[in-house]
Each structure stands twice: as structure tokens, then as C-alpha cells.
N, C-alpha and C positions, 0 to 999 in steps of 0.2 A: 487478515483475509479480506480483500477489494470485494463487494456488493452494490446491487443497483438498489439504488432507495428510493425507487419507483416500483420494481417489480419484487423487492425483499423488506419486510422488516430488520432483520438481522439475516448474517450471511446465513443462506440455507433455511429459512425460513422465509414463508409466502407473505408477499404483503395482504396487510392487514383492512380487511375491505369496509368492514363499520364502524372508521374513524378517520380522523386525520392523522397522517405519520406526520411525526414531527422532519424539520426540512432536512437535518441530517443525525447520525450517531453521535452521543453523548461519549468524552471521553470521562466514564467515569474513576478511574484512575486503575494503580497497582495496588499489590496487597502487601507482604507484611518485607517484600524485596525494594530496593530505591535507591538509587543515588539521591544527592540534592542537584533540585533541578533538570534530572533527568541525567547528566554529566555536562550540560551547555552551560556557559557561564551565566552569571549573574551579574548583570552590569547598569551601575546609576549615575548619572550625570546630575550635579545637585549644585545650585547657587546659592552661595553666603557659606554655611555650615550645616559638614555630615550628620544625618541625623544622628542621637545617640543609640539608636539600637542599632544603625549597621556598622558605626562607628566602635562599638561593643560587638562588634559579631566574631573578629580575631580571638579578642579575651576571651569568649565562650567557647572558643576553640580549644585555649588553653588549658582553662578550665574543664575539660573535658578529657585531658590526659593527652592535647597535641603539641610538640613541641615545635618551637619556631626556628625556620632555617635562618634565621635575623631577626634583631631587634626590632617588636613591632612597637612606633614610639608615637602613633595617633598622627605625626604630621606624613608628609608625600615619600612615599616608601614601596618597596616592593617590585618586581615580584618577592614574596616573601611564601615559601610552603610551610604548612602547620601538616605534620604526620605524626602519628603514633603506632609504626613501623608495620601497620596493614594497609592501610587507607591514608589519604594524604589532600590538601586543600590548598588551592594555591590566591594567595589573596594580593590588591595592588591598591597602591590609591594615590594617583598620580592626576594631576590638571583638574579637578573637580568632579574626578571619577574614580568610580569605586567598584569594583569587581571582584569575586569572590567566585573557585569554580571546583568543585570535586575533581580531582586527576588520577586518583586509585582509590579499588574499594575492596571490601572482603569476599566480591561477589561481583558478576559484571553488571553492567548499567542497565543493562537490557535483559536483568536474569526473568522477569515476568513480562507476559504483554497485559495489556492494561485490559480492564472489564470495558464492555460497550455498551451503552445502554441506548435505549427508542423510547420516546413517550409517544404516546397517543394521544388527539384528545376528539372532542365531539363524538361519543362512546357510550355505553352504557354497559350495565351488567351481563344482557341478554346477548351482547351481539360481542363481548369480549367472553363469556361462555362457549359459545358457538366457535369462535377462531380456539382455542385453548383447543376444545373437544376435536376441530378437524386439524391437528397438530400429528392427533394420532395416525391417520393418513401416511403423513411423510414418518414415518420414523420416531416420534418422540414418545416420552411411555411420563404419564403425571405420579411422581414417588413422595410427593410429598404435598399436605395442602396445609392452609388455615386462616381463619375468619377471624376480625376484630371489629366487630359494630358489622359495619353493613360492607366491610370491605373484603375483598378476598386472593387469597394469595396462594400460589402453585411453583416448586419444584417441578421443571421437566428435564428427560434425560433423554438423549438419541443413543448412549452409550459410549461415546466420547465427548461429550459436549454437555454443559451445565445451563440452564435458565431459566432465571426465576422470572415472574409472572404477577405482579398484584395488578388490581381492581378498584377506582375509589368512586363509587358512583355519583354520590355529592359533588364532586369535583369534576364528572363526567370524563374522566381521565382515567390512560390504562400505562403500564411501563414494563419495560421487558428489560433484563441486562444478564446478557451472556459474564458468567463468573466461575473460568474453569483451573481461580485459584483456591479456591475455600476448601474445606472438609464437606462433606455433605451435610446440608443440615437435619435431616432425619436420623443421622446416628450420633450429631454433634453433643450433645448431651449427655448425661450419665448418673445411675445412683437414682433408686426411688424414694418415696420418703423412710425415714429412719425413727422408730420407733422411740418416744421418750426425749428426742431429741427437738430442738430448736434452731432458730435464726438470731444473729445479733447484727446489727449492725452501727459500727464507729465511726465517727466523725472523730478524722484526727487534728487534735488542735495545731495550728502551725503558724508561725512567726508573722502578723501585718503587721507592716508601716506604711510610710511613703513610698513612692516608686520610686526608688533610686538603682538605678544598674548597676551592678556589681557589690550593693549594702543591702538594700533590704527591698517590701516589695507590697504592693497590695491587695493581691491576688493570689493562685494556687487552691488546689483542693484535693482532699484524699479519703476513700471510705477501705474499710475496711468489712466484708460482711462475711461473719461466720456460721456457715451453712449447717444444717443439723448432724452431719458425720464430720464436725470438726475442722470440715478442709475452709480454705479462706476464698473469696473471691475480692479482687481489688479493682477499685476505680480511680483510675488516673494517678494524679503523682503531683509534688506543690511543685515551686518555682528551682530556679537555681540555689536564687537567696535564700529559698524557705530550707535546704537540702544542706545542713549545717552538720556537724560529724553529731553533734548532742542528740540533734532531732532526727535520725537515720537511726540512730541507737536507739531512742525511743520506740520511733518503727517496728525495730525489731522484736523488741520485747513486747509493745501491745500486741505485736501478731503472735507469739508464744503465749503469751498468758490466753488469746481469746481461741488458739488452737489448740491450746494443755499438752502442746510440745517440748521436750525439755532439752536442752542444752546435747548436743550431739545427733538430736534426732534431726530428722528433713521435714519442715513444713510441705503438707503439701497445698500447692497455690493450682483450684480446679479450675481459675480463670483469673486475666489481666483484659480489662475494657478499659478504653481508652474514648472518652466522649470526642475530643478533634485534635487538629494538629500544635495547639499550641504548647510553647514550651511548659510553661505555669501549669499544666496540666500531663506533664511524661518525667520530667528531669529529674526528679525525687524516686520515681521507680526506677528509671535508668540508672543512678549512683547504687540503688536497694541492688542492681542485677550486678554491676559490678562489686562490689562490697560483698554480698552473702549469697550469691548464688551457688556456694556451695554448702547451704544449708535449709536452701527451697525448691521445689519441683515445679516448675511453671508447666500446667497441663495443657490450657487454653490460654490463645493470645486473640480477642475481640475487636478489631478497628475497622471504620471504612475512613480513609485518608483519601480528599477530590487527587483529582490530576495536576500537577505544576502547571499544565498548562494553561491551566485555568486560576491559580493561585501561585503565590510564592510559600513554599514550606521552608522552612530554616533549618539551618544544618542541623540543628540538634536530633529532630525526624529522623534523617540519615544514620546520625551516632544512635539514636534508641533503636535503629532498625539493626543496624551492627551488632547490637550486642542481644539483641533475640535471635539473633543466628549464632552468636558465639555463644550465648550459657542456656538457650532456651531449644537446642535444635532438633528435640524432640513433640516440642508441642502444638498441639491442633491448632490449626489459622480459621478466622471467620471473617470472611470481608461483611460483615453485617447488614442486609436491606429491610426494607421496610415490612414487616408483616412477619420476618420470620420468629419463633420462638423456639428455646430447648429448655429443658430441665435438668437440676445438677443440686440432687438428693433431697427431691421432692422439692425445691426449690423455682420458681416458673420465673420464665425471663424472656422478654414480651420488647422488639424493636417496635418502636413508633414512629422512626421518625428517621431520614437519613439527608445527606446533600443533594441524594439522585432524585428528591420529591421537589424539587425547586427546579427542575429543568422544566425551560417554557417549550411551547412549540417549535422554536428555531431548531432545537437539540443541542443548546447552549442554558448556561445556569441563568437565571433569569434576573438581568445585571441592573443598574442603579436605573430608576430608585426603587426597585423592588428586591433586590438583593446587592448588595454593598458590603457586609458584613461577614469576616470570614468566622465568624460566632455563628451564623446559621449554616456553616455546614456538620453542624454539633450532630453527634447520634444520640437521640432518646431513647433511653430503658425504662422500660415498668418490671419492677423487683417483687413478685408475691410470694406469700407463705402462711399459713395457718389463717387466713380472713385477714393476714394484715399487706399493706401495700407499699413501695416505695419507688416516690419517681424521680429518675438521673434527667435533670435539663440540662448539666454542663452548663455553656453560656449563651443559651437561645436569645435570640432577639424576636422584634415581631413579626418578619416573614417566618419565621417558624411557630410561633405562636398562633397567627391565620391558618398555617396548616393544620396542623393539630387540629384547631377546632374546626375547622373545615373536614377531617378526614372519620372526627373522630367524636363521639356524644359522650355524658358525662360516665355512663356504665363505664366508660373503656379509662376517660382520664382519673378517674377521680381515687384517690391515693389516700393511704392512711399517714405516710408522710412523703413531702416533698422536700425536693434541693431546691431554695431557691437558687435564681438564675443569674449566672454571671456575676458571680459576689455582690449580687445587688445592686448593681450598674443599672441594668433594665428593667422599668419600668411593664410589669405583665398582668391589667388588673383583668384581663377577662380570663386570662388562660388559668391564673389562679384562684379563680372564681367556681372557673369548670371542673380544679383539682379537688378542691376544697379538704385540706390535708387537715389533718388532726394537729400535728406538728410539723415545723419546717425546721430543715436545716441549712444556715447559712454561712458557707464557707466564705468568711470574709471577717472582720474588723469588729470587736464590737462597739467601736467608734461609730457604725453606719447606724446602730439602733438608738437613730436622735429623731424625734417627731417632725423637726423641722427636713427631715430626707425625704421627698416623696417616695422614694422607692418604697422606704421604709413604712411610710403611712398606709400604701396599697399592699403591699403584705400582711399589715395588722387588721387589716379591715376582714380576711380572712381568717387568718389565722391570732387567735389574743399573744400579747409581748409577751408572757411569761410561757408561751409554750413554742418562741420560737430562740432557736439554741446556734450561737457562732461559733465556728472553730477559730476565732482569736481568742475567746475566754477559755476552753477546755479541749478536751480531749474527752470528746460522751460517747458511751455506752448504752444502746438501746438493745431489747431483748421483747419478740413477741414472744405475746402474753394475751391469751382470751382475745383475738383479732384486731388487737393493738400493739401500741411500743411503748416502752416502758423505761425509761431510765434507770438503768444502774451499777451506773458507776462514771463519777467525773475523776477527771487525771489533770494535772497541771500541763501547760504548754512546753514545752522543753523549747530549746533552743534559741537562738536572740537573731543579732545580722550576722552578715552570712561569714564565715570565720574564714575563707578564701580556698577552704579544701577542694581539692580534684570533687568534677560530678561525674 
């Protein structure tokens, strides 16, 4: 819908008189609909040698149940289509160019229009109060609110139309993004607390090595958290490599056992969150949805994924979006912003953090050297229950870490456990300082707990080495207890390199 971004903040909305609008609308992307790359091709001109991940991007195709209309044999080849008789990719790599382009999908290319979002900024609480309030005016009715530290954030509805609304006065910054893909988030939740009952939550152990494509890997992460009525909620997914028939199998049964599901019954899965778009963090639930999705009920699907055109997303994106339309076509979508929270059986679940908090004034992501890294378009979760706390970083870097502490004081960050960040790649002493977690969990290698890591040294200054837990050594079990987590129970690693199975 075309708007003056002079005379409108968003279409149909008045501009914004006690701030600056930002110079234009932020595309802040699709929701759980997409081709790769929108359906426009993908095209790299490279001198000397293809890199190995695009040079591995056919195999991943393969590996993903696509077959090749020709032998794809790594040298100058192609057009070459990779289908798996819904959807189809057509890939080339001819004179030092490499192109790769979605040509059919399960759904058209355009089946969503994208969220739009406006930042504001030179603003305050007072006078972004005031525009909210004279909203009512034209049309809009506020159905939902909520506060974290000093920030504040609003649901408005005109009755066709969705936008959300935070406030960060610290930041002196306000953001508005029309999102009329989501569920509502005022009813997106469900199930109040349940008597007798608890929270666990696993760290699945799963396969690092070296980074080799197509063998093994040194990254991936996967929780599993089971809520007090038994149902599960899941974070993310490991690698390809991590995604071995052993370890998938494993999968299965930690989630029976922590669900006291038996063999024939239907888990039910009251959410899938997805911290960002990369593969090392979907591919392991994606083969989990193909493989036993006829033995789980995915309720809720949680992501906000930027726009291509502001990023490159990899096919894989595309195939995970494919198959939550094929086994998942009944479940709730949340494109996720900043502020909002539901519950799901007495269970609290607290966004802090999204990609859309990093647009600058242009109404663009706010690009090198303060944003470079597609690790900070990671969504942050804060996980509460009984006095105890847990916080998803996915794999923040430090423009996300300045936000955070920038948006947010330590009542809001500080957590009774935390993920460390990015399998321990980055280096986060303040933002870990702010959390100050009882225990950390670190999805990665226990190769990296050498004192000679600084990563490693800045997490122990925090948190002591024996209360901080890798999923290369185990598969843990935590259970609050008295407004802590409690270990109990380790499992062995399952699975080695990757044994070449369909993901």
C-alpha cells in the first residue's frame, strides 16, 4: 500500500509529530510463507575458487530429498533443476559464476506481503504516549499492552489491520510495524499454571567437530523445554551434520521420556522457536518434521526471519518453510517483536530482542560497522517459571548486546540460567555480567572450556566452570526446583559425523 512519509507514519496512520520518522519503511520481512530470495535469482561472480558453502549449496539440496535433473559434479555445469516433485531449484555454474534460483514452490512466491516497520527517534515516553492515545481518533482501538523495565509496548487494531507499538526511552527511540501475518498476541498463549506440576528444561547433546561441509560441524543447538502439563516447547534445531539417523532417534525418545508419551500417542509440541535464519540452528527439526510428524502436534511456530532484501537466507529457510506448511498446517504463526510476551501453562515468555531494534534512522538495518553480522538479527527469549529464569541468545554479537543493555536494567536481564552465545564464538563480558546466571548452558564443543579461550575466561568470571554445562559432553536435564535448576539427569551424545541420510 503506497504512503507519503512525510504526511504518514505507516499507511493510514498520521505522522508522527514528537520525533523524527525515520527517512523511509523498514522492510521488515515475511512470516512463516517464502520462497528463497523472494523467487529472483541468486547470482556470484567469484575469482580463483567457489566458496565451499555455495559450492555445497546443490548437495544441501540433495540432501534435503532434491533430486538432480543432471549430474551435479562441482566443476562448470548446469542449468542443472534439483526438485522433489512440489518445489524445484534451478542451479548453474558456468565462467566464474554461480546462480542458484527457486522456480516452483508449494505456495506462490508472493503468498505474504512483508511487515513494514518506522522507527522514530528524538522521542520520549510522553509524547509517544500522546501519539498512541490520539490513534484512537482515526480508528485504532489498543487490545493489548506491556511493560519491561521502563519500556512500553502496545497492540493496536483498526479492525483490519495489526500494529504493534514499543517505546524505549533510554534509547529515546519509538517503532511501529504493521504485522497483519501473526495470530494475535493477546490470545497467542494458552494453559495456566498446573498444579504439582513443573518445568525441565534439556540441553541436547549433539555431535562437534571441525567445520567440515558435508562431515561434521562446530556449531548447532537444541533445547528441549518441558512445561508443567507435559507438552514440550522446542528451540531451534542442530546442523545438517549434527542431524544423523542415531541422533534424530535420540531426539525422539528424550522428548518421550520428558513428555511420558508412549509409543503410539501424539507428543504434543505447544511451540517451535526459532532464534534466526541460520541452518545450524533449523535443519535437525526440519528432518524431526519430516521423519515423525506423524507422531507430534506442532501447536505454535515462533520466528521473525529479516527480508532477503536485506540479507541472503539459504535454501534450507525455504525447505523448513515447506514443510511447516506440509506437516504443520494447523499451527499458530508469530512473527515475534520486541516487547511482546504469552504464556503456555503458567509458563512466561518474554521477547527482548529482535532485528527490527537495529534499524537506524534511514529505515535501513543499521549496516557496517555497526551491524555486519547476520547473528544479530537473533530473537532473544527470556523463559520464566516458579522464581526460576532462562535466557535464549541464539548467537548475538555486540550490536545486540549494546541493545540489550541499552533497552533493558538488570531486573529484566538477569536470568537464573543463560545460553551462552554463539557456541562461544563471542566474546559478551558485560552483557553476561547484566545476566549474571546461576548456570550457563553452552551449546558447543567441550573442547572450547580451555582457559587459554578468552571467550571462555569471560564466561567463567561469571559464571564458576563447574556450573557451566556443553552439549558436546551430554545431553542435561534440568528441572526447577525452590527458584532454581537443578540437574537431573545426563545421557550420552548419540550420534557421530553425519552418516549422509536425507535432512
Amino acid at each position: 500500500m503506497p504512503f507519503d512519509p512525510v504526511r504518514e507514519l505507516l499507511p493510514g496512520l498520521p505522522a508522527y509529530p514528537g520525533g523524527r520518522m525515520s527517512d523511509e519503511a523498514y522492510d521488515a520481512g515475511v512470516g512463516r510463507y517464502g520462497w528463497f530470495m523472494d523467487g529472483a535469482a541468486f547470482i556470484h561472480t567469484f575469482a580463483g575458487r567457489l566458496s565451499d558453502w555455495m559450492a555445497y549449496l546443490p548437495r544441501a539440496l540433495e540432501h534435503s530429498g532434491y533430486t538432480p535433473s543432471a549430474p551435479w559434479d562441482g566443476g562448470d555445469c548446469g542449468p542443472v533443476t534439483f526438485s522433489n516433485g512440489e518445489s524445484a531449484y534451478v542451479a548453474q555454474l558456468r565462467a566464474n559464476t554461480f546462480s542458484l534460483r527457486q522456480t516452483r514452490g508449494a505456495y506462490p512466491a508472493d503468498a505474504e506481503a512483508p511487515c513494514r516497520m518506522r522507527a522514530v527517534t528524538e522521542t520520549d515516553e510522553v509524547r509517544f504516549q500522546a501519539y498512541v492515545d490520539g490513534l484512537g481518533d482515526v480508528g485504532w482501538r489498543r487490545v493489548w499492552e506491556n511493560r519491561l523495565g521502563e519500556n512500553l509496548f502496545y497492540a493496536l487494531d483498526n479492525g483490519k489491520r495489526r500494529v504493534y507499538a514499543s517505546c524505549f526511552p533510554r534509547e529515546g527511540a519509538a517503532r511501529f510495524v504493521e504485522d497483519n501475518l501473526s495470530a494475535p498476541i493477546e490470545t497467542f498463549g494458552g494453559g495456566g499454571a498446573v498444579p504439582g506440576g513443573t518445568m525441565e528444561v534439556c540441553q541436547f547433546g549433539l555431535y562437534y567437530s571441525y567445520m567440515r561441509l558435508g562431515r561434521s560441524c562446530d556449531c548447532g543447538m537444541l533445547y528441549i523445554l518441558k512445561l508443567p502439563d507435559d507438552s514440550l516447547f522446542l528451540v531451534d534445531g542442530g546442523e545438517r551434520e549434527q542431524a544423523t539417523e542415531a541422533a534424530c532417534e535420540a531426539v525422539l525418545q528424550t522428548m518421550r521420556q520428558l513428555s511420558g508419551v508412549r509409543p503410539g500417542q501424539r507428543m504434543r509440541i505447544a511451540g517451535w522457536f526459532c532464534t534466526h535464519a541460520h541452518d545450524d540452528h533449523m535443519d535437525l527439526f526440519a528432518k524431526l518434521l519430516r521423519k515423525y510428524h506423524g507422531e507430534m502436534d506442532v501447536e505454535r511456530v515462533i520466528f521473525n526471519f529479516p527480508a532477503c532484501s536485506s540479507w541472503l537466507l539459504a535454501p534450507q529457510v525455504s525447505i523448513l518453510k515447506e514443510r511447516l506448511h506440509r506437516y504443520c498446517p494447523g499451527a499458530r504463526y508469530l512473527k515475534c517483536h520486541t516487547g511482546q510476551c504469552f504464556t503456555l501453562a503458567g509458563v512466561r515468555f518474554e521477547v527482548l530482542l529482535t532485528h527490527e531494534d537495529h534499524v537506524a534512522r534511514s529505515g535501513a538495518e543499521a549496516r557496517p560497522p555497526r551491524l555486519q553480522d547476520f547473528n544479530d538479527t537473533c530473537t532473544v527469549l527470556k523463559v520464566s517459571y516458579g522464581g526460576a529464569s532462562f535466557l535464549v541468545l541464539g548467537d548475538v554479537n555486540q550490536p545486540s548486546s549494546r541493545k540489550l543493555l541499552c533497552h533493558y536494567g538488570r531486573e529484566v536481564l538477569h536470568c537464573t540460567a543463560m545460553q551462552a552465545a554463539h557456541h562461544l564464538i563471542n566474546d559478551l563480558p558485560e552483557l553476561y555480567e547484566a545476566v549474571t546466571p546461576e548456570i550457563a548452558l553452552v551449546p558447543a564443543s567441550i573442547c572450547c572450556a580451555v582457559d587459554t579461550r578468552p571467550q571462555y575466561r569471560t564466561l567463567c568470571r561469571t559464571v564458576p566452570p563447574q556450573r557451566c554445562y556443553f552439549a558436546g559432553a551430554a545431553t542435561d536435564i534440568f528441572r526447577v526446583e525452590q527458584g532454581g535448576f537443578r540437574l537431573v539427569r545426563r545421557c550420552p551424545v548419540e550420534g557421530y559425523i553425519y552418516d549422509g541420510s536425507e535432512i
